[in-house]
C-alpha positions, 0 to 999 in steps of 0.5 A, a space after each residue: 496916753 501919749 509922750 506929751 501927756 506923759 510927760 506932763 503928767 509925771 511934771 505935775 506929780 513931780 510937782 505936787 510933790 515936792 511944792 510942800 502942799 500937803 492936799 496936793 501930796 496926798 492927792 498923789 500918794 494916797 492912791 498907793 496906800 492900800 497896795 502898800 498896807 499889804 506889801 508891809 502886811 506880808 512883811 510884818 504879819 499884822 494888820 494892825 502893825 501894816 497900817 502904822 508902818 504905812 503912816 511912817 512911810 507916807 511920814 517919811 515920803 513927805 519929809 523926803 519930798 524935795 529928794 524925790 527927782 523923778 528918775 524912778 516910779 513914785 510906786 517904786 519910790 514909795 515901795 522902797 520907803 516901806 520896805 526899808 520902814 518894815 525892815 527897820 521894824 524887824 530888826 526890833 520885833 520878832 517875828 509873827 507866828 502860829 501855835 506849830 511854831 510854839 508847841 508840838 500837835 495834839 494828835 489822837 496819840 496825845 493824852 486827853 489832859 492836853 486837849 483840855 477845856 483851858 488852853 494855854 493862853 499866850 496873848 503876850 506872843 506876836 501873833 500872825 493876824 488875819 487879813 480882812 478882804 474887804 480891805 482888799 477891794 479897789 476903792 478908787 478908779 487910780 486903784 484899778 491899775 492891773 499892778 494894783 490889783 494884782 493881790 492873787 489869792 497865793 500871795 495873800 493866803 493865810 499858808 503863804 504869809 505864815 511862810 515869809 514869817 520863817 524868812 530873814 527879813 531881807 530875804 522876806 523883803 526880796 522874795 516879796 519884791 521879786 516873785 510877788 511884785 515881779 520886779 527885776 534883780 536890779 530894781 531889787 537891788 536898787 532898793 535894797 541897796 545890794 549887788 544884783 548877785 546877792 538878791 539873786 542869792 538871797 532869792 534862791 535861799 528864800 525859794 528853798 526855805 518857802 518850798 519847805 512851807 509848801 503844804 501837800 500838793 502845792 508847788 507853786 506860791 505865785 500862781 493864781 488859784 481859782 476859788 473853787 465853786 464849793 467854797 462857800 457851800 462848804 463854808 455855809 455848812 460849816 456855819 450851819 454845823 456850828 449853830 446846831 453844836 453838830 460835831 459829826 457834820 463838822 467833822 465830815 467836812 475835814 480832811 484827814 490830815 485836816 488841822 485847827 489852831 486857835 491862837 492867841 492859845 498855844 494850841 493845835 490839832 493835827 488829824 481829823 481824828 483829833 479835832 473828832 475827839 476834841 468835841 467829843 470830850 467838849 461839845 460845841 454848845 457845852 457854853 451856850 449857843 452860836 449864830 455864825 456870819 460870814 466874811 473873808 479873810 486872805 482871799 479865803 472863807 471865813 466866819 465869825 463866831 458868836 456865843 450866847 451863854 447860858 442865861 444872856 441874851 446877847 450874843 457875844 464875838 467870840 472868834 474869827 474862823 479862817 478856812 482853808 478848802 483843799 479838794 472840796 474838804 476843809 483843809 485847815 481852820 485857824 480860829 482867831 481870838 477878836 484881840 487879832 481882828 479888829 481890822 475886821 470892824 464886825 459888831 461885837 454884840 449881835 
């Protein structure tokens, strides 16, 4: 594009922004609603959540409208709205989290009476959300922009999101803005209304605090990780062991230090040996019987879960199961109640 077309390309949103047409506003903005929804998913947790604050941001955008003058990016303009909305949220919510943030593991040291066929229930706490990948995908030609797209699995991944939510929300907002979005310390601090030295410093906290998240063998959050080839061989057995209630081929499927949570439960198994006695004492089809789907889920495999009991006919969304895959085994399943999926959109009877 060349400086003339630039140029009247940047009057005519200028325009469209601030002439009060609301058609012409959203002609404008909503091409950014999508990359703004997973901005204010990594800052919040929850899908659910995401998308209210991005229909407050784009609120707020058109009120502000006439203030808008031109002198920074409309991504970057929309970008400091959201973030100043989610942070606004934070200060009245808790933070999201998983069951190892709320009670210990159940290990293959832990009495039988705590691996029990009812688990605690704690529907009442923030629960992290999963992240449906179809709500991912580019939808637009405006959505084709390298920043746009540029979701990279690390930075989307169940692990790395449960990370940020062990963060002060400031420090949330600049580690995401700076090493997830690439942005400067001083375009930071622009948006966040702080020094250049006090995002480099928050940076620096939140770096550290994220390296402790880290799992086994992961350095770095930022660089993109390819999907292995035997993701979804593995994700296909998975499903397979579960429709046939065989426990001894899920298990080989774990590594040793594999863990499965299942919240809204304040449950989780932490070892292979334990999630092994887990279907010893329970067996899969102990209920009734499964037929599993595929979808994905933060860049990752996933499945839904659907159980026929004794006696019906229907089959019946019971969960959502997200797998983490570590050098060709499953490192970690989250299995999520259909109460945290319903960005999912899947059928609730098959």
């Amino acid at each position: 594009m060349g400086h003339a077309s630039a140029e009247a390309s940047e009057a005519g949103t200028l325009a469209a922004l601030r002439g009060g047409d609301p058609d012409a506003f959203a002609a404008v903005t909503e091409p950014y609603r999508r990359q703004l929804q997973v901005h204010c998913y990594r800052m919040l947790g929850s899908v659910d959540e995401a998308e209210d604050m991005v229909q407050e941001t784009m609120l707020r955008a058109w009120r502000a409208r006439q203030r808008f003058e031109g002198r920074s990016l409309l991504r970057t303009w929309l970008y400091r709205i959201a973030t100043n909305v989610c942070l606004n949220a934070l200060e009245r919510s808790p933070r999201r989290v998983m069951p190892p943030d709320v009670v210990p593991p159940v290990t293959a040291a832990t009495d039988a009476s705590q691996a029990r066929d009812t688990p605690p229930w704690r529907p009442e706490l923030p629960w992290v959300q999963p992240y449906p990948d179809h709500l991912l995908e580019p939808v637009a030609a405006a959505e084709t922009e390298p920043d746009v797209m540029a979701i990279s699995r690390e930075t989307i991944e169940l692990t790395f999101l449960v990370a940020l939510q062990h963060l002060p929300p400031r420090q949330r907002a600049v580690l995401i803005l700076s090493d997830v979005l690439g942005w400067s310390a001083k375009e930071v601090a622009g948006i966040l209304e702080l020094t250049v030295a006090a995002v480099n410093s928050a940076l620096q906290r939140a770096r550290s605090t994220m390296r402790k998240q880290v799992p086994a063998g992961r350095h770095e959050w930022a660089a993109t990780r390819p999907r292995s080839d035997d993701e979804q061989s593995i994700l296909k057995t998975f499903m397979d062991a579960w429709e046939r209630a065989d426990a001894t081929l899920l298990t080989d499927l774990l590594r040793e230090d594999a863990r499965w949570a299942m919240p809204p439960a304040a449950l989780w198994f932490e070892g292979r040996p334990a999630i092994v006695r887990l279907y010893e004492l329970y067996p899969i089809d102990r209920s009734g019987d499964f037929r599993m789907a595929p979808t994905a889920a933060n860049r990752q495999p996933a499945a839904a879960s659907y159980l026929r009991l004794t006696g019906e006919a229907e089959y019946r969304l019971v969960a959502v199961n997200v797998l983490r895959i570590e050098g060709g085994k499953i490192a970690e399943v989250v299995t999520f109640d259909p109460s945290l999926c319903r960005a999912f959109g899947l059928p609730p009877t098959l």
